[in-house]
Residue, then its C-alpha position, 0 to 999 in steps of 0.5 A: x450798798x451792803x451785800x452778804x458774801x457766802x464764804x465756803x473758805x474756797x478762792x471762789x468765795x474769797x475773791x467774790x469777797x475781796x472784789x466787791x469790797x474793793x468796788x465799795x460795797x459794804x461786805x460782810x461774810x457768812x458761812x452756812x453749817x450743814x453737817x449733822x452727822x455725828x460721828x460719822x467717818x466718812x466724807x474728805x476735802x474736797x466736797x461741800x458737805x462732810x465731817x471736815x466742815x469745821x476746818x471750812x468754817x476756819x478758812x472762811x473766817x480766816x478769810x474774813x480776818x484778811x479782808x478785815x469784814x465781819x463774819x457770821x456762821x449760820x446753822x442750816x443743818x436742819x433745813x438740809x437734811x430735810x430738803x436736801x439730803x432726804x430727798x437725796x435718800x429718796x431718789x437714791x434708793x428708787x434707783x434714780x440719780x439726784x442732783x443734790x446741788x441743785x435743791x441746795x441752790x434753790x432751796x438752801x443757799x439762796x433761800x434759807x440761808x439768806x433768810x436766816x441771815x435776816x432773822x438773825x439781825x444780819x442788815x444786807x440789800x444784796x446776796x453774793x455768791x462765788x458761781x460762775x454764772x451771770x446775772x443781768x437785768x433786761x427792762x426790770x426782767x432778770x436773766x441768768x446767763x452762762x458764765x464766759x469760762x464754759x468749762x467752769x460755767x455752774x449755771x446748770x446748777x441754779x436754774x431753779x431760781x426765781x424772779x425775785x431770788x434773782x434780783x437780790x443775788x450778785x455773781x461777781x465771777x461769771x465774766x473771770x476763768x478760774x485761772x483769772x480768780x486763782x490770781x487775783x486771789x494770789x496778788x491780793x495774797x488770799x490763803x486760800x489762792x491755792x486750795x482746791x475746788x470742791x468736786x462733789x457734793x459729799x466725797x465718802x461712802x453713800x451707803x452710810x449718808x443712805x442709812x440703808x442695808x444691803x439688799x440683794x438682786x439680780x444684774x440682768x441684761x435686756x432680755x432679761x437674762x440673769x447675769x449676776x447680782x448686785x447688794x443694792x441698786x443704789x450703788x449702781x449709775x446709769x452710764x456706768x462701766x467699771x465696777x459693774x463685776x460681770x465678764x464680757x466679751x466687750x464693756x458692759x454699761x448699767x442702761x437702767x435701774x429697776x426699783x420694783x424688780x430690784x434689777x439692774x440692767x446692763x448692756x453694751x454700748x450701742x444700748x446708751x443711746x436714747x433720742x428723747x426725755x420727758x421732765x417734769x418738776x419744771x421751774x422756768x426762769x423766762x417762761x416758754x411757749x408751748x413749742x420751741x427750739x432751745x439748747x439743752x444739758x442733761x449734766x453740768x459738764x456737757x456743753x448745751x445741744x440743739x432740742x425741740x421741745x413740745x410743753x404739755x402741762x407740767x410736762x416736757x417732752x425735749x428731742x434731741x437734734x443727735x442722740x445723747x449718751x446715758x441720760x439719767x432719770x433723776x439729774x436734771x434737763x437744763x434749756x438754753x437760749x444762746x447763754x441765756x438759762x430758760x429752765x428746766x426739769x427732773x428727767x422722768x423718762x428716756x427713750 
């Protein structure tokens, strides 16, 4: 069987290269190009997407020297601005908090990245990435499940995958720790055993991938009181605590982010706490009955907490068993069964 590795240049990758290879598949590797900046300064290591992508492409075809595996570099730049980073810029002025990793997954690593590969002459049955995430078939059904490691399970990110996206994939790291990787990676001798993991999707200055200019408005509590002001409420995140610029006698958190009045809201802790959400945008992988109990993330980081859920259409109402701090209109609800991704939604409302 021949299977097309998705080399970032990152261990990850190297390892889900060196593993199949060492299981006999037939491998080659590619990397996709999605920096289309120019001369745009900002962006550092550590971060997917950003002006240092040449110096990836180098480690990645190191990588494939290494392995002794034929490498390919596709150029997705196009595709990414306009579905990822567009709808990034979207949200962001709107004042609602993207998950650009997850359109990129669904839309761009494992869509037009592949697909690109096969108009390019590129012979490949199988498409396998670095993810520590799962993927078993159960009577010709296909599940996507957590990675064992929980703290480093990327499963969030991908539950946007279809039946037969997921059928053509391989995640050879969904049954290793991180630390399990870092090793094979360094017995095997790999130059990128000890290269860091990528944090953020784009590591620099978000006004500048925006291309917007200052816009100023007032910073107001839930009264209504104006407190001070702020040059844009793209600059602010639900949650937030630090940087906010507004004295107190105790911490102040941005609650939510008005974009007809331009307004931040602020408000101490007690006020970030909402029961519920409403998700729309749904995409299911096993799809749900009309009332259910599951698990639920609202961030890639938190651990899944029990829900129930009413569907009404292409709507989801999701109830939390304990109230959950700071949920974020924009980033995506992620439902479980057990270690079994159901689904999920964008967050529209909390309350």
């Amino acid at each position: 069987m021949k299977v097309l590795v998705g080399l970032s240049g990152g261990v990850d990758s190297s390892v889900t290269a060196l593993l199949l290879k060492q299981k006999g598949y037939e491998v080659e590797g590619a990397t996709m190009a999605i920096w289309s900046k120019g001369g745009m300064a900002t962006g550092h290591r550590n971060a997917c997407y950003g002006p240092d992508e040449k110096e990836d492409i180098e480690a990645a075809r190191k990588i494939a020297e290494q392995l002794d595996i034929p490498y390919h570099v596709l150029n997705c730049a196009e595709q990414y601005e306009r579905i990822v980073l567009d709808n990034f810029k979207s949200e962001y002025i709107k004042g609602r908090t993207p998950n650009p990793c997850v359109w990129c997954n669904a839309l761009i690593k494992f869509g037009v990245f592949p697909q690109m590969a096969h108009e390019n002459g590129i012979e490949f049955d199988k498409f396998a990435t670095g993810h520590y995430a799962r993927i078993i078939e159960e009577n010709g059904n296909f599940l996507l499940k957590r990675g064992v490691a929980p703290h480093k399970d990327q499963s969030y990110f991908l539950y946007r995958l279809k039946q037969e996206q997921l059928k053509n994939i391989i995640m050879p790291l969904g049954d290793f720790t991180k630390e399990e990787i870092r090793k094979i990676a360094a017995e095997n001798g790999l130059s990128s055993a000890e290269k860091p993991d990528s944090q953020d999707f784009f590591d620099g200055d978000y006004n500048e991938l925006l291309g917007v200019k200052e816009k100023e408005g007032n910073i107001v509590d839930t009264s209504g009181k104006i407190l001070g002001t702020h040059k844009g409420i793209w600059n602010y995140t639900i949650g937030q605590r630090k940087g906010i610029g507004i004295s107190s006698t105790e911490p102040l958190y941005v609650l939510s982010l008005n974009s007809e009045t331009n307004e931040v809201v602020v408000g101490f802790a007690d006020k970030t706490f909402k029961k519920s959400l409403v998700a729309t945008n749904l995409s299911w992988i096993t799809e749900p009955p009309k009332s259910f109990t599951a698990t639920a993330k609202i961030r890639s980081t938190q651990q899944p907490v029990p829900v129930s859920v009413e569907m009404s259409g292409d709507t989801m109402d999701v109830t939390f068993d304990d109230l959950q701090k700071s949920i974020a209109i924009g980033q995506s609800v992620v439902l479980y069964d057990g270690d079994t991704v159901l689904g999920g939604g964008v967050i529209e409302s909390a309350k």
